[in-house]
C-alpha positions as CSV (number, residue, x, y, z in Angstrom):
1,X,85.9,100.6,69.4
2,X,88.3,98.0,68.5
3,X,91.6,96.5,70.5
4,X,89.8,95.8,73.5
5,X,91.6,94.4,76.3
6,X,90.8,90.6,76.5
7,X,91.4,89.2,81.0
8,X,90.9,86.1,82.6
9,X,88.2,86.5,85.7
10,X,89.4,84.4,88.7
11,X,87.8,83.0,91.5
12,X,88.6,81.1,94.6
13,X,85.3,78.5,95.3
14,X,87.7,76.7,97.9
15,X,85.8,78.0,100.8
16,X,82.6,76.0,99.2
17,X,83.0,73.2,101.7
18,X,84.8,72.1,104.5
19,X,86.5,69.2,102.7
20,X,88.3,71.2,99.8
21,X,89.1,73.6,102.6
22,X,90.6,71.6,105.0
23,X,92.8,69.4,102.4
24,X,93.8,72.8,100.9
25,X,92.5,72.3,97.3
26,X,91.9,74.7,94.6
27,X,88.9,75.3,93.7
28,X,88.3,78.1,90.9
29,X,85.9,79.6,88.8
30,X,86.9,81.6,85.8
31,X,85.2,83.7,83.0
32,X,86.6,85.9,80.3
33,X,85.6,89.9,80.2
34,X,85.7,92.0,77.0
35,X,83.9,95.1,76.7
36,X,83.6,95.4,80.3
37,X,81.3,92.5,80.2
38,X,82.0,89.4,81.5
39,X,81.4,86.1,80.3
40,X,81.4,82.8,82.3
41,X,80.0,78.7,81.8
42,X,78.0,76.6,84.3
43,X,75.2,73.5,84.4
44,X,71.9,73.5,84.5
45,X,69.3,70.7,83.9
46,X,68.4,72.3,80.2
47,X,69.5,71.5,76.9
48,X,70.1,75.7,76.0
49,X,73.1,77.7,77.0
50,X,75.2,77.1,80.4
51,X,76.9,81.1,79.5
52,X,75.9,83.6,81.8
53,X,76.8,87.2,82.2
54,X,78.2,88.5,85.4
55,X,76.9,92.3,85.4
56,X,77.3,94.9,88.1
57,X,73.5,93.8,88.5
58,X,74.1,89.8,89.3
59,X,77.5,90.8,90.9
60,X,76.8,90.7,94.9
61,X,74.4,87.5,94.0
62,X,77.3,85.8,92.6
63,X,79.6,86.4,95.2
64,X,78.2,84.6,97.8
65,X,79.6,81.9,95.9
66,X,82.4,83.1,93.8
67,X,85.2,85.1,95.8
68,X,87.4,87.4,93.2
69,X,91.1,85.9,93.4
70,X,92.6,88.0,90.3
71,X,92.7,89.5,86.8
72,X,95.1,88.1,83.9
73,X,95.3,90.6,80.9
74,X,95.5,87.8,78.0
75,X,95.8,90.8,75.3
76,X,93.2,92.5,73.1
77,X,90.9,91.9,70.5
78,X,90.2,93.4,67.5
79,X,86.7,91.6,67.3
80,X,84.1,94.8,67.9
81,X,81.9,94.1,70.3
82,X,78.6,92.7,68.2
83,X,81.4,89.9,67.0
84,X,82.3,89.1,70.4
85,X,78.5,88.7,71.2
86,X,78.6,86.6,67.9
87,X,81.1,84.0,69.4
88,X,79.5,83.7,72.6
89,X,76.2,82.6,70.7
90,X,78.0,80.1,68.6
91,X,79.8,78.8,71.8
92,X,76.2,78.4,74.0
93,X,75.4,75.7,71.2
94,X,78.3,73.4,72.4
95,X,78.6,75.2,75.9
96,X,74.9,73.7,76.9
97,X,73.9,74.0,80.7
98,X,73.0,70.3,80.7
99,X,76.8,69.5,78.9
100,X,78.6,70.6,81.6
101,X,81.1,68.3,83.5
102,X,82.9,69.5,86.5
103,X,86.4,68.1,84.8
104,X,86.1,67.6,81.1
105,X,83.5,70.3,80.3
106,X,83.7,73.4,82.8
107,X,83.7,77.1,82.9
108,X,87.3,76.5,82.4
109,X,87.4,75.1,79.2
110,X,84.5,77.6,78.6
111,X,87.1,80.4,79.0
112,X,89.8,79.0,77.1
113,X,87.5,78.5,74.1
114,X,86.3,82.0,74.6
115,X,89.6,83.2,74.9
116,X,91.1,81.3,71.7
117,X,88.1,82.9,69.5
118,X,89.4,86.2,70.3
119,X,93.1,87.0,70.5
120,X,95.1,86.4,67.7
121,X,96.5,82.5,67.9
122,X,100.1,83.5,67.6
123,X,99.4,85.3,71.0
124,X,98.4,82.2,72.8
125,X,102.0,81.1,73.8
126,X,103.4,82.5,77.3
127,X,106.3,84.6,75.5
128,X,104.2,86.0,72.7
129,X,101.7,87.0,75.7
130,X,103.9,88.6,77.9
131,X,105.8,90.7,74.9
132,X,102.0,91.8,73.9
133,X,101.1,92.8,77.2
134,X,104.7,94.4,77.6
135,X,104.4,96.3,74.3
136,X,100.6,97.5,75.1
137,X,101.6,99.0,78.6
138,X,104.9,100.4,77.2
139,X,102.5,102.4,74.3
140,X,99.9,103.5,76.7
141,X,103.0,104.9,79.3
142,X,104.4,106.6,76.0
143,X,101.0,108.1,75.4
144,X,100.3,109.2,78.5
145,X,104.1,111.3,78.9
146,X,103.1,113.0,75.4
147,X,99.8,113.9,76.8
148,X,101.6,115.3,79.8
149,X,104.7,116.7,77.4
150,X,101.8,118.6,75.6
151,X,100.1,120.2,78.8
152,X,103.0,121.3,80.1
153,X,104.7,123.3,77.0
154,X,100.9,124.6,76.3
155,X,100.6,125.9,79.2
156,X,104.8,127.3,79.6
157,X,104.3,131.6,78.5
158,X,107.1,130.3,76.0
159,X,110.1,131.5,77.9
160,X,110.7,128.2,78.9
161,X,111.2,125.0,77.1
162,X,110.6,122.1,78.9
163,X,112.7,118.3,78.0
164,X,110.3,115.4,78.0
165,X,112.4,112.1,77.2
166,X,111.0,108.7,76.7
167,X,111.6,105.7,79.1
């Protein structure tokens, strides 16, 4: 199953601690899901990989600490998803638990690298994005009024004709 949508997980850690809170700062978590699987970076003491799944499973355990803010569709993939497991192997070799840095080496720049391994790099610019998304959304709407165009003159006794036309 190929051209999977690729979207940027966010979420809001400001609540974390009084400080950020009070002074109003962002604090944010990201991670990129594919497959319906998503894929995030954080620290630990070991030198293996800091990339964790968050699975319906870990989901309620993560978020006592990571509250959803929102979904950004990036695009799609063609990369099936054995290649995309591929990547994020070759990524836990620089994405180490014990590598991580809370401004130069976070589950930020975890995403972005992610992110860049799987959409096409002429997609990676805000215009070429938002035409992609556009253009996706515009076929699946098309899709779904020829689905609907289809039921409706199947089940018509033939007497009358029915006019589907295309936004």
């Amino acid at each position: 199953m190929a051209n999977q949508l690729v979207i940027l997980n966010v979420y809001d850690m400001y609540w974390m601690n009084e400080y950020t809170s009070s002074l109003g700062i962002g604090v944010f978590h990201s991670g990129i899901e594919v497959y319906g699987r998503e894929f995030a970076y954080g620290g630990h003491p070991y030198p293996f990989s800091g990339i964790f799944e968050i699975s319906p499973g870990n989901a309620a355990e993560l978020g006592e600490t990571f509250k959803f803010k929102e979904a950004v569709v990036l695009g799609s993939t063609d990369f099936m998803e054995d290649d995309i497991e591929k990547i994020v192997e070759e990524l836990g070799k620089e994405f180490k638990g014990n590598a991580y840095h809370l401004m130069h080496k976070n589950c930020n720049h975890f995403s972005s690298a992610l992110s860049e391994s799987c959409l096409p790099k002429e997609w990676l610019t805000p215009a070429a994005l938002q035409s992609s998304v556009s253009q996706e959304l515009q076929d699946e709407l098309e899709e779904a009024e020829d689905a609907a165009a289809a039921s409706l003159s199947n089940s018509a006794s033939g007497s009358r004709t029915g006019r589907h036309t295309k936004l």
